[in-house]
C-alpha positions in Angstrom: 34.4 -47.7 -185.5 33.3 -49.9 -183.0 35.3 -51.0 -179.6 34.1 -53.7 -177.7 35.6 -54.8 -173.7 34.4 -54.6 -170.3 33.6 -52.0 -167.5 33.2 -49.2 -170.3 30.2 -47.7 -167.9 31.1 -44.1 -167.3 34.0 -43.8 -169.9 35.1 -40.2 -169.5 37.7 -40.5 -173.0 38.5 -43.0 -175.7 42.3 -41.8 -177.6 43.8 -43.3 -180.9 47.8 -43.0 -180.9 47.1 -41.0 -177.6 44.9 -38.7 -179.4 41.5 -37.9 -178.2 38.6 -39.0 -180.7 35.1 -38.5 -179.9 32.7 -41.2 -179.2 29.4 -42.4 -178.4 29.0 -45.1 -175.1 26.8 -47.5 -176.0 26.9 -50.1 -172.7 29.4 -51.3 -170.6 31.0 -53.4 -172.7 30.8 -51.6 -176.2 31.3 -48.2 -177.5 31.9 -46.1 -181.3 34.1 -43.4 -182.3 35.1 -41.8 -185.2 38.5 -42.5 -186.7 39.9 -39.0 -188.0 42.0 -38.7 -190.9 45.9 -40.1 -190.5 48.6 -41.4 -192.5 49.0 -45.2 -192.5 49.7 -47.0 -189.1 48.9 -48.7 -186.6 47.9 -46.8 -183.3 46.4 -48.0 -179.9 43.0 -47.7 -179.3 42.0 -46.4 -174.8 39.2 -46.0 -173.2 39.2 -44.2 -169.8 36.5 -44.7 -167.2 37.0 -43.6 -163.7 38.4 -46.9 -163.0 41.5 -46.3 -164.8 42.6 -46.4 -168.2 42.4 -50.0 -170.6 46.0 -51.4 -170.9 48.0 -51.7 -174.4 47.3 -54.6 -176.1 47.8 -56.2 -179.3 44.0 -56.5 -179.3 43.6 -52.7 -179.2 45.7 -51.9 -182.2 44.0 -49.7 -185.2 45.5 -49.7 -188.2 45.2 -47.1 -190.9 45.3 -48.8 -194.4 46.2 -46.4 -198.3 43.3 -45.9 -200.3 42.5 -44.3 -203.4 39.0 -42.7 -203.2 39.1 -41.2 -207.3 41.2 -41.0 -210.2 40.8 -38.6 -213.1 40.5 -39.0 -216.1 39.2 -42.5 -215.6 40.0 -43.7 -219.3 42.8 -42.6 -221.5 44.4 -44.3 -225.0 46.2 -47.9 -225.4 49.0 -46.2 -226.5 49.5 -44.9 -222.9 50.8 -41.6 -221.6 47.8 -40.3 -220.3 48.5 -38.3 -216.5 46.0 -39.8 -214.0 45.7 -38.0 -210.5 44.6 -39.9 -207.8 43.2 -38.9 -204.4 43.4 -41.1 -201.6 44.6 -41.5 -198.1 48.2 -42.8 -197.3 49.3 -42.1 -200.3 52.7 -40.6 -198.9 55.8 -42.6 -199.6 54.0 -44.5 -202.7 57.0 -46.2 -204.7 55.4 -47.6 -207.7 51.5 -47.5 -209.3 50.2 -50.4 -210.9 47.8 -50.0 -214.0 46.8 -53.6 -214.1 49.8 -55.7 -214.2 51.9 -52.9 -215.3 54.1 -50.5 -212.9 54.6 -47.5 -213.6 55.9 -44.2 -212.2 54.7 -41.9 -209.8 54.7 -38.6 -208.5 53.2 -38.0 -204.7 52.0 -34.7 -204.2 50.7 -35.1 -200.6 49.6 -38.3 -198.4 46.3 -38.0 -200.4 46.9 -36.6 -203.9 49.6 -38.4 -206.9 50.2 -38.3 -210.2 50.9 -40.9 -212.5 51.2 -41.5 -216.4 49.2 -44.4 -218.0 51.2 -46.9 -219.3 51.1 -48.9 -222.5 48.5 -51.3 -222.6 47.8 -54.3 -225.2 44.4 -54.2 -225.5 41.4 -51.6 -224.4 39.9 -52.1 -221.0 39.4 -51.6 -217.6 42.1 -52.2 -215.2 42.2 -51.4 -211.4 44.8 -48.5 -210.6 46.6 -49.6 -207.6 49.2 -47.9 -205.4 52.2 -49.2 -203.3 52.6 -47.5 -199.8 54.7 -48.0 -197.2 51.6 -49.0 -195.7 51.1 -52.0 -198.3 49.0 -51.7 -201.1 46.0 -49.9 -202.0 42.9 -52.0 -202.3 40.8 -52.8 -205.7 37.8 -50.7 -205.4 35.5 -49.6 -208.3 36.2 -45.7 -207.1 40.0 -47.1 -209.0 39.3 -48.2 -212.5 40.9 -47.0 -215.6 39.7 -47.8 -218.8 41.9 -47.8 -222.0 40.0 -46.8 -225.1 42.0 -47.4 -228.9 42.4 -44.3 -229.8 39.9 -42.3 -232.4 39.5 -42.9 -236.3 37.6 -41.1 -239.1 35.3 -43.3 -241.4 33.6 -40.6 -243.0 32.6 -37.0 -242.9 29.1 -36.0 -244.3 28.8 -33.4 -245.8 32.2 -32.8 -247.6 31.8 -29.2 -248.8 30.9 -26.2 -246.7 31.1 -22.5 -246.9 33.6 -20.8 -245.6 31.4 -18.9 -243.0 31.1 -22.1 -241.3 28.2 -23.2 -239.9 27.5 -26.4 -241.5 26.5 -29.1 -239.8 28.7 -32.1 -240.1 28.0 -35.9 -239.0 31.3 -37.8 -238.8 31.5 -41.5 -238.0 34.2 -43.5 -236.9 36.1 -45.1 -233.7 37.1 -44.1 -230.1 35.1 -41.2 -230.2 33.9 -41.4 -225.9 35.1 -38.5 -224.5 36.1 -36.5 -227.3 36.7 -32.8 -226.3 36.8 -30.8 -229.6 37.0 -31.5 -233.7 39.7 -29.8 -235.4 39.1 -28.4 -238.7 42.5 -28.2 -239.9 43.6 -25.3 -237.5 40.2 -24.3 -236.3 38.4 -25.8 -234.1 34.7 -26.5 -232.4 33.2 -28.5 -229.7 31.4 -31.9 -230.9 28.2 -33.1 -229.7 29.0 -36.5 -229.2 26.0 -38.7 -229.3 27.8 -42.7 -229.7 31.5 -43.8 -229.7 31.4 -44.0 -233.6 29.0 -40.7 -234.1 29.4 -37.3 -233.5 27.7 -34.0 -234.4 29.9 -31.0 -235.5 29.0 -27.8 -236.9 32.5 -26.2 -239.0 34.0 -23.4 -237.9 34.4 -20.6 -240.4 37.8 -21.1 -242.7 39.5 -20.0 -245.7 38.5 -21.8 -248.9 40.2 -25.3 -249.4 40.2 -28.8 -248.0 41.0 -29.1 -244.7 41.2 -32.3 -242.4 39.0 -33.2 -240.2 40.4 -35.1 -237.0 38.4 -35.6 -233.3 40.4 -35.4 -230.3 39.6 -38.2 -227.2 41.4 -38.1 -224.3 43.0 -41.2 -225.8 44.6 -39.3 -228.5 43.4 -37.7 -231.5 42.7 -39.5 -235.0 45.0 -39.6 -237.9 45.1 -38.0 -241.0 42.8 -39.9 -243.5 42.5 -38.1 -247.3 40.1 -40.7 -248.7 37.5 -40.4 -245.6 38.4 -37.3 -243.5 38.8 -34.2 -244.9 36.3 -31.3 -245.7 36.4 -28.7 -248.3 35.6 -24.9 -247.7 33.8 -23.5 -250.5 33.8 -20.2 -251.5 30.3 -18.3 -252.2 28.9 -18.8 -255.7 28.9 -15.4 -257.9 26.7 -15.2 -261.0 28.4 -13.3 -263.9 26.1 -13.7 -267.1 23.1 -15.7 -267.6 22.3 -16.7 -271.2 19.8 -16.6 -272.9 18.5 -14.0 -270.8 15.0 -14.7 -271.8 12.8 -17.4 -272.6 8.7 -18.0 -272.2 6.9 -18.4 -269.3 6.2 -22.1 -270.1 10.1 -22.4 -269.0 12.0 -25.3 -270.9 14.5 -22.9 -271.8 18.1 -24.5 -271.7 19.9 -21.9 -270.0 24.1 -21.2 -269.5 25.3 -19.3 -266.5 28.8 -18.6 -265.5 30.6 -17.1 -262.8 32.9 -18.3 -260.2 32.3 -20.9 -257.2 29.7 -23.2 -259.1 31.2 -26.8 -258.9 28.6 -28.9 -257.0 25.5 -26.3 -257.4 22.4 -28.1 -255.9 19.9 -25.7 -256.7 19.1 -22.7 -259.3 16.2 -20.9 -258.2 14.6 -18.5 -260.9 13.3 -15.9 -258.6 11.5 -18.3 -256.2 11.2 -21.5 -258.8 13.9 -23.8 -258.1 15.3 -26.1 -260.9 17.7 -28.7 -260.6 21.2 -28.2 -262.9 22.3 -30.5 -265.3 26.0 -29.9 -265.3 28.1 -27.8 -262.7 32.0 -26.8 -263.2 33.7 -24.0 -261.2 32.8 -21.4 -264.1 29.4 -23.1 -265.4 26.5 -24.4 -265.1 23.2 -25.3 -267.2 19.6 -25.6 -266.0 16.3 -25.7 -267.6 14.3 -22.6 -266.7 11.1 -23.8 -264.9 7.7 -22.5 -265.5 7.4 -18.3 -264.3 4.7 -15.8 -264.3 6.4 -13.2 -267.0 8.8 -10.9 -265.8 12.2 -10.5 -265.0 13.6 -12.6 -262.2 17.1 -13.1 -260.4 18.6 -16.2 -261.2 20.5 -17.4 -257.9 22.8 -20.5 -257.7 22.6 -22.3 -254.6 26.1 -24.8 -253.6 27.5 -25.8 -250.8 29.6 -22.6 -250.4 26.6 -21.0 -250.2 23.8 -18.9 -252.4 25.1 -16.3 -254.9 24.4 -12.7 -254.0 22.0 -11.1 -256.7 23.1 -8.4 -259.2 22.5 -6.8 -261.9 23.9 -9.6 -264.4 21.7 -12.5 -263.4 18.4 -11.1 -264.7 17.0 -14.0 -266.8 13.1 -12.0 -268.7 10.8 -14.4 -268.7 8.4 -13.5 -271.7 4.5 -14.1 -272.3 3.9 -16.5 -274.8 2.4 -14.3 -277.9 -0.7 -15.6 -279.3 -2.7 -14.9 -282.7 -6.1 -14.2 -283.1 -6.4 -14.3 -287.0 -4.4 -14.8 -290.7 -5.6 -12.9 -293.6 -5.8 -14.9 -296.2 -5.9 -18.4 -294.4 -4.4 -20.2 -297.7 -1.6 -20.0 -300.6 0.2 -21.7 -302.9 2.5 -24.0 -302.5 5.6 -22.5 -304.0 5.1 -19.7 -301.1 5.8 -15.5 -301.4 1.9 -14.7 -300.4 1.8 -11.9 -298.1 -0.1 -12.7 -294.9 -1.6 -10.0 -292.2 -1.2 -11.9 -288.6 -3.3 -9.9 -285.6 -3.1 -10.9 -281.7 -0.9 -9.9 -279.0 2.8 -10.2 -277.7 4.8 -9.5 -281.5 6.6 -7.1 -280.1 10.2 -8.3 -280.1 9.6 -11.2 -282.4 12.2 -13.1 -283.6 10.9 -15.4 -286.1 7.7 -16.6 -287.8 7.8 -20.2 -289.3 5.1 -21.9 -291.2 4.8 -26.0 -290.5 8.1 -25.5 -288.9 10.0 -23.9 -292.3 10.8 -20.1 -291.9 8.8 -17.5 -293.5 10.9 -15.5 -296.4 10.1 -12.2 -294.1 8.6 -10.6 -291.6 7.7 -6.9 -290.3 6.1 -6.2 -286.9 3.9 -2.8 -286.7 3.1 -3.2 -283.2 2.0 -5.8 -280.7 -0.8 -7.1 -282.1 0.4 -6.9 -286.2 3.1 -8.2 -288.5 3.3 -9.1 -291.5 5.0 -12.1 -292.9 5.6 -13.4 -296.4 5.6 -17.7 -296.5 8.0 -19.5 -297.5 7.4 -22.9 -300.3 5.7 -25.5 -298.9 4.3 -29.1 -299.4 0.1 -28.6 -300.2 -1.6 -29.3 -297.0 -2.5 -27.3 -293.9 0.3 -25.8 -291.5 0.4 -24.2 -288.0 2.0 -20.5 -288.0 4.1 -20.0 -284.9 5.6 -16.6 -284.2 8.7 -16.6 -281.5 9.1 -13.5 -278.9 12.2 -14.0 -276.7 12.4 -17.9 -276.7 8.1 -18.3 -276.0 5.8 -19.0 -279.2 2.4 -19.3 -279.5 -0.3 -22.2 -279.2 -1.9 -24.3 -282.0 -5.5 -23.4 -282.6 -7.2 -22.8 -285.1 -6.7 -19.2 -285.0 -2.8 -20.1 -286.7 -4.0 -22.5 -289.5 -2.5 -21.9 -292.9 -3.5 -23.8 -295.8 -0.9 -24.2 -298.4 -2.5 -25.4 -302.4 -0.9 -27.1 -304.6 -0.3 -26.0 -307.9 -2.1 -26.3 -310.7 -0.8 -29.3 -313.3 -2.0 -29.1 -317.2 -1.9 -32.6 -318.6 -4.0 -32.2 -321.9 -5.3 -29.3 -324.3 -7.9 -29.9 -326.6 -7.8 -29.3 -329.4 -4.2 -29.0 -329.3 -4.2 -26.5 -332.3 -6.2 -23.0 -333.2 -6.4 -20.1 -335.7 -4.5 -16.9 -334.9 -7.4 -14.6 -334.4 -8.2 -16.9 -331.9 -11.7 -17.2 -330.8 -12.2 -21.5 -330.6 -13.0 -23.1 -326.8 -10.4 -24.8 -325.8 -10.6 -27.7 -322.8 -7.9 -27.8 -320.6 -7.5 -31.0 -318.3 -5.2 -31.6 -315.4 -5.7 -30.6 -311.4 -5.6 -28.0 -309.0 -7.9 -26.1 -311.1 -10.3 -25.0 -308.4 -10.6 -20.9 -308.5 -8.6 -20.6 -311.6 -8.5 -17.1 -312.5 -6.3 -16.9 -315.5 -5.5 -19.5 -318.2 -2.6 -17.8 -320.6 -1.7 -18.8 -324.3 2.3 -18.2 -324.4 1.9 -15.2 -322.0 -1.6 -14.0 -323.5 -3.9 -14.3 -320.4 -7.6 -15.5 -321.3 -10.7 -16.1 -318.4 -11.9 -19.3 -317.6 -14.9 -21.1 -317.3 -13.9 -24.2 -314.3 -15.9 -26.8 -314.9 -14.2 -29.0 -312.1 -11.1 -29.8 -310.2 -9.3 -31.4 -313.4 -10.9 -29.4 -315.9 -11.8 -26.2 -317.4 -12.9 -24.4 -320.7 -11.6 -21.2 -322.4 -11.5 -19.3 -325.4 -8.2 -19.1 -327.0 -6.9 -15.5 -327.5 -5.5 -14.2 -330.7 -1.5 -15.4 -331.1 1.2 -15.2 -333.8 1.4 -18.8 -335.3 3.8 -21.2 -333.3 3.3 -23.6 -330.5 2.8 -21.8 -327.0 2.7 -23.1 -323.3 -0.9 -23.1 -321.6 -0.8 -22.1 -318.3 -3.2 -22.3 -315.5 -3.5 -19.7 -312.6 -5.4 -21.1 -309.6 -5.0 -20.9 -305.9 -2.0 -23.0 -305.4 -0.4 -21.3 -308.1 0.5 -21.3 -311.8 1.5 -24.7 -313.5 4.6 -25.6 -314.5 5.5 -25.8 -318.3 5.8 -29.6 -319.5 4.9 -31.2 -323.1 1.4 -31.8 -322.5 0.2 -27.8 -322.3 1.4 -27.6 -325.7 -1.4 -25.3 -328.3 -0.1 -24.6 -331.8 -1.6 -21.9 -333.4 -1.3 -22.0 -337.2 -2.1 -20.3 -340.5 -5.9 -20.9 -341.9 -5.3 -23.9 -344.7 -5.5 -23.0 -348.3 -6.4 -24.8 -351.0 -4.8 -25.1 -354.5 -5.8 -27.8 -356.0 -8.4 -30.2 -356.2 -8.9 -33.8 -358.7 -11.0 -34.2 -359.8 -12.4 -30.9 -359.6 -16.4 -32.1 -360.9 -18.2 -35.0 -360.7 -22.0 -36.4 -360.6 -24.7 -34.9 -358.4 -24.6 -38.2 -356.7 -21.6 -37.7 -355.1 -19.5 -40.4 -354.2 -16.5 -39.0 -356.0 -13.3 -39.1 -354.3 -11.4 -35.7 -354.9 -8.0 -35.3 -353.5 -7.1 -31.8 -352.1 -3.7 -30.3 -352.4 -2.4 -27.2 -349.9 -1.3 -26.3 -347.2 -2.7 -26.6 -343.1 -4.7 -29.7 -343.6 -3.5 -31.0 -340.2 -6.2 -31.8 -337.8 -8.7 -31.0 -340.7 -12.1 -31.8 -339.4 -14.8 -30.8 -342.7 -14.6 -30.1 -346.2 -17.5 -28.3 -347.3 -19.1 -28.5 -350.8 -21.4 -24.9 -350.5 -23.0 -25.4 -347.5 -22.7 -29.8 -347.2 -20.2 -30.9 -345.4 -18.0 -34.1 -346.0 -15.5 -35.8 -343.7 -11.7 -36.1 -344.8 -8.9 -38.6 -344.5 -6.2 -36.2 -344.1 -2.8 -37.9 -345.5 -0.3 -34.9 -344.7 -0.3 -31.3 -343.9 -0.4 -30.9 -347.4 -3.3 -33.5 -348.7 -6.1 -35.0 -347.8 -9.0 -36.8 -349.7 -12.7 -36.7 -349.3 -15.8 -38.2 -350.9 -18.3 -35.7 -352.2 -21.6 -34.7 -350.9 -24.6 -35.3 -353.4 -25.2 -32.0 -354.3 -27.2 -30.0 -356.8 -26.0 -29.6 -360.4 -23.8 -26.7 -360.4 -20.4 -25.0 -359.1 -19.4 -25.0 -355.6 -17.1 -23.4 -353.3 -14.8 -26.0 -351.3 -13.6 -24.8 -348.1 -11.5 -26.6 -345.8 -12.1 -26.8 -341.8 -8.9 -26.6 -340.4 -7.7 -25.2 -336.7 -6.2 -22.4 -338.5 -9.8 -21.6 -339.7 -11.5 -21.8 -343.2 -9.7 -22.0 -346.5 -9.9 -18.8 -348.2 -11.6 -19.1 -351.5 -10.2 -18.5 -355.0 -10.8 -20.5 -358.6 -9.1 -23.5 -357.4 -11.3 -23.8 -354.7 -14.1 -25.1 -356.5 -16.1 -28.0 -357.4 -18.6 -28.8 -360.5 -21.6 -30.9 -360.4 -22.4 -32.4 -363.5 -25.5 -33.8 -364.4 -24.0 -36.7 -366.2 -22.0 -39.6 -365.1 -18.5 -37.6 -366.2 -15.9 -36.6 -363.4 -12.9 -33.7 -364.5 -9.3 -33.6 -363.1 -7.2 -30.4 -363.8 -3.3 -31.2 -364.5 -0.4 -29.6 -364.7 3.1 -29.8 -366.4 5.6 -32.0 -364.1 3.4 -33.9 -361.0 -0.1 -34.3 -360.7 -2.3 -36.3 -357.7 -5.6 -37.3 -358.2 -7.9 -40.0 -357.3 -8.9 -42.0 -359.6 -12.7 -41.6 -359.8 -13.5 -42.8 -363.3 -14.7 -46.8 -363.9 -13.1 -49.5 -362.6 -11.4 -51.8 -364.8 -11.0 -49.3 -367.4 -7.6 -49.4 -369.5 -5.0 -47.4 -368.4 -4.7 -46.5 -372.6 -8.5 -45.7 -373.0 -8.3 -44.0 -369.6 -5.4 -41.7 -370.7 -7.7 -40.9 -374.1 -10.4 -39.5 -372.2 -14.1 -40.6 -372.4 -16.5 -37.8 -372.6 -20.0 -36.6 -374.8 -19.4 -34.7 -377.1 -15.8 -35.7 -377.8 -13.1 -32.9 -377.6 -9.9 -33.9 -378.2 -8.3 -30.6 -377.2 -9.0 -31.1 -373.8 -9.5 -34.9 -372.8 -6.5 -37.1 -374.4 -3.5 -37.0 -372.6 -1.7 -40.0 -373.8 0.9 -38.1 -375.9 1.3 -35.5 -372.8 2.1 -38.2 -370.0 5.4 -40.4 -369.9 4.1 -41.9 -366.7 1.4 -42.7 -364.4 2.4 -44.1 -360.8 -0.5 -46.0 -359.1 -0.2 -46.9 -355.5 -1.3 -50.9 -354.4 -2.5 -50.8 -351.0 -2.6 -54.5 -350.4 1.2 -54.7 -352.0 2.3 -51.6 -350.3 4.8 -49.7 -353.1 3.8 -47.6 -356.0 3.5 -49.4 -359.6 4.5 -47.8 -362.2 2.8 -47.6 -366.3 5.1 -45.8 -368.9 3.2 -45.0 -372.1 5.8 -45.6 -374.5 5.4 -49.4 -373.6 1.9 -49.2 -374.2 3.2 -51.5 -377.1 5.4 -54.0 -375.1 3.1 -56.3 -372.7 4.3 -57.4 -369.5 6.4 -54.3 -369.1 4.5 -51.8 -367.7 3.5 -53.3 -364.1 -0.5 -52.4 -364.1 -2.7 -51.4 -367.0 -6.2 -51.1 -365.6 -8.0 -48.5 -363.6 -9.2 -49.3 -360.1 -11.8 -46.6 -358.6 -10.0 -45.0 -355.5 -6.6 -45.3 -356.4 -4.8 -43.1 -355.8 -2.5 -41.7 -358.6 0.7 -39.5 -359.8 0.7 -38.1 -363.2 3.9 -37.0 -364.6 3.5 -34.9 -367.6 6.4 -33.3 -370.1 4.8 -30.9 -371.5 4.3 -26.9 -370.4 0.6 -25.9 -369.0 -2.4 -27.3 -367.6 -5.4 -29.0 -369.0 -8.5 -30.4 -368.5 -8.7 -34.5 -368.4 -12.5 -35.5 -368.5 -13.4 -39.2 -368.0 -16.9 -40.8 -367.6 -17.7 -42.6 -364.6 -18.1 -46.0 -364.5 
């Protein structure tokens, strides 16, 4: 403080209210001191020289004024109610404190210390804090300010779940977070890090399991109760209980269950150290896909946000080498399956299945590690991989597991389609999936091959009762299946027992019709050793045109699939050296072809022409009552009755015409010879 006056040279004292203060002489008119502490008022200021003392006078008067030197806090909530001290200096006898424009309440300690509450205030800001003193009003400094701050809100709390050790560190945003002191976590608590008003950083005090809320205390007030943005959920550890299945390869890919307790919101599933990211979490389950693992057996750990599951005994997951084969003996079968296959490599042991283009063998047995067997199951023809499972892992394709399956052999024509019973005749067989045929069986009787090609294939016929039997063909995909086309009749050797005419001219030329039995599929008729082709009508007939031939008797055998005719005396055939042909008939039905001349009468016919004339054994006319001749070009038998030899127009042919063929009905007992000359 400075004093300024005259005659101040020598000043021996300078007093305020009459109390001694130091000072400092500066010249004779001017001097400092240093004002001590004192309530408010006004005091007189005197200097003393050895001239005397200065007088009282209004122009010496010092007056101490209140002050407030700090207030604590310095900000507090809208809402009001926050204490503030203030320091100061004549502070003693303050009536009212004004927090802006508002008054409110105070409590003096001493002349430099007060209390007050904040009051309510409309809107956040800073306002001056201002005291009234009997020494007048304090004055507006910065060291006075106030602010009011709206009190603090919760936005959002990241993350939600923790465990219940604590420890987690939390951001929460919101409002009115300057100042904040601590962050309760229901009833615990912990200190924030506060980094903005509307962020803070938090780590969570251990609690029990459950949601709790999580609310930030300012000094203006702590934040209120939010369910949608503020709470946080204490998790208990996860515990793993059962893992299944408890295997699977070492390729991984296996879908895998575990349950247990604590396992909503797992984030992680580590296989020993190979994380894998769940599909589905509840509080009892979860499901993963095992990753990729050297083989071995591994915990299998859940990681959420309660924490990481401690590992047991139960949460083994055996992760198994992928077995692998190194050979199939044979390489190939048929196509209906059941062919016994040896499989060598490594890793069988524990096997579980063995499948064959994806379709399950019929069975399999494992010797060791490195040998099963396996039987295969039916299968479309083509070539199929062989895939053996051990504890969820399978082997690779190479071509190490190739199995070929054939198809089966299909017959679809035998030829000839007929034989003999001793058997004996080569037989062609057509059709496919003959390649490596083995076995070619007549109705069960098994005969050897000779392939030719794919689709065909010669063999003898073995000997067989008569009757139709199935061919069947035994090849590498199989045996065929029986259908009408594999059909081989064996039958009886034909016999012969009758023959018309039964001679006829060296020539030849003479059509003789053959009565019996097995003509079907009759391919010669031999005259001795000449053979002729026949038209076979029935099983039972068949006509041919003789041979020229020597003069003489001959043997007529027929060549049938059953074989040759036997011979006996109706097996045989006279050559005549003149123009005559010979028919042998017998009581009731005769056929013969009519080999004699054309345009003959049916009368003169029925007479017999022959050299020297015999009427015992050539004239028939009083033996036959009729003669049925059959027209080709009309289609339908005509008939000639002898007993209208006499009465023209009513028999309805009466000439001969070579080749016809005829039936002679005759009345009475026995046979005889009819002889007629050639035309």
């Amino acid at each position: 403080m400075f004093v300024t006056g005259t005659n101040f040279s020598g000043a021996t004292s300078v007093t305020l209210g009459g109390a001694a203060v130091g000072f400092s002489p500066i010249n004779d008119t001017s001097l400092s001191f240093v004002t001590p502490s004192h309530p408010a008022a006004t005091l007189d200021v005197a200097v003393t020289t050895p001239l005397g003392t200065s007088p009282n006078t209004l122009a010496d008067n010092f007056t101490y004024l209140p002050a407030i030197s700090t207030i604590s806090p310095t900000f507090g909530s809208t809402s009001g109610g926050t204490v503030v001290s203030i320091t100061g200096t004549g502070l003693l006898g303050t009536t009212v404190v004004n927090f802006g424009a508002t008054a409110t309440t105070v409590t003096v300690v001493d002349d430099s210390h007060a209390l007050s509450p904040a009051p309510f205030a409309l809107a956040a800001g800073a306002v001056h804090v201002v005291a009234l003193t009997p020494g007048g009003a304090t004055a507006a400094t910065f060291a006075d300010l106030f602010t009011y701050v709206a009190g603090p809100t919760v936005s959002s709390v990241s993350p939600t779940l923790g465990p219940v050790a604590g420890g987690t560190h939390l951001t929460v945003t919101g409002a009115g977070f300057t100042g904040a002191t601590t962050v309760d976590f229901g009833s615990a608590i912990a200190i924030p890090v506060v980094v903005t008003d509307t962020l803070i950083n938090v780590t969570s005090p251990p609690n029990p399991a459950g949601a709790v809320d999580v609310r930030v205390v300012t000094p203006a007030g702590t934040s209120p109760i939010s369910a949608s943005a503020g709470t946080f959920t204490y998790v208990a550890a996860p515990v793993v209980t059962s893992v299944v299945p408890a295997s699977g390869p070492e390729a991984g890919g296996t879908a895998v269950t575990v349950t247990g307790t604590s396992l909503a919101g797992a984030t992680t599933v580590k296989f020993g150290e190979q994380p894998a990211v769940p599909t589905f979490s509840d509080a009892t389950h979860l499901t993963v896909i095992s990753p990729a693992h050297t083989p071995g057996v591994v915990d299998v750990v859940v990681i959420t946000p309660g924490g990481i599951s401690p590992t047991t005994d139960v949460d083994h997951f055996l992760y198994v080498a992928a077995p692998s084969i190194t050979g199939l003996s044979p390489t190939a079968g048929p196509e209906a399956g059941s062919t016994a296959v040896n499989i060598t490599g490594a890793g069988f042991t524990g096997a579980s299945s063995v499948t064959f283009g994806g379709v399950p063998a019929l069975s399999f047995a494992v010797f060791d590690d490195t040998r099963l067997t396996v039987v295969s199951p039916p299968h479309s023809p083509g070539i199929v991989n062989v895939v053996i499972t051990v504890g969820g892992a399978f082997n690779g394709n190479s071509r190490f597991n190739k199995f070929t399956y054939f198809g089966a052999p299909s017959v679809t024509g035998v030829s000839p389609s007929r034989g003999r019973l001793s058997g004996g005749n080569l037989v062609t067989v057509t059709g496919s999936g003959f390649t490596d045929a083995t076995v070619v069986s007549f109705g069960g009787v098994p005969a050897t091959p000779t392939p030719i090609d794919e689709s065909s294939l010669v063999v003898a016929a073995p000997a067989h009762v008569a009757g139709t039997v199935d061919v069947a063909v035994t090849a590498r995909g199989g045996t065929s299946s029986i259908v009408d086309a594999d059909h081989y009749t064996y039958v009886e050797a034909p016999t012969v027992v009758f023959l018309a005419p039964s001679s006829g001219p060296a020539a030849g030329g003479v059509t003789v019709a053959i009565t019996g039995t097995g003509f079907t599929g009759a391919a010669e008729v031999r005259f001795g050793a000449t053979g002729a082709v026949p038209t076979v009508l029935d099983d039972s007939h068949l006509t041919v045109s003789t041979p020229p031939h020597s003069g003489g008797t001959v043997e007529v055998v027929v060549m049938a699939p059953g074989g040759p005719s036997p011979v006996t005396v109706a097996t045989t055939f006279t050559y005549t050296g003149t123009a005559l042909v010979s028919y042998s008939l017998s009581f009731s039905w005769s056929f013969v072809v009519w080999a004699g001349a054309n345009g003959m009468s049916v009368s003169d016919a029925l007479r017999g022409r022959e050299s020297p004339n015999d009427p015992n054994t050539n004239d028939i006319f009083i033996r036959v009552v009729a003669l049925y001749r059959w027209n080709s070009i009309a289609g339908v038998w005509q008939i000639y009755l002898t007993e209208n030899e006499n009465n023209p127009g009513l028999n309805e042919f009466s000439t001969m015409v070579t080749g016809t063929a005829l039936w002679i009905l005759m009345d009475a007992p026995g046979t005889m010879v009819w002889t007629v000359q050639l035309g």
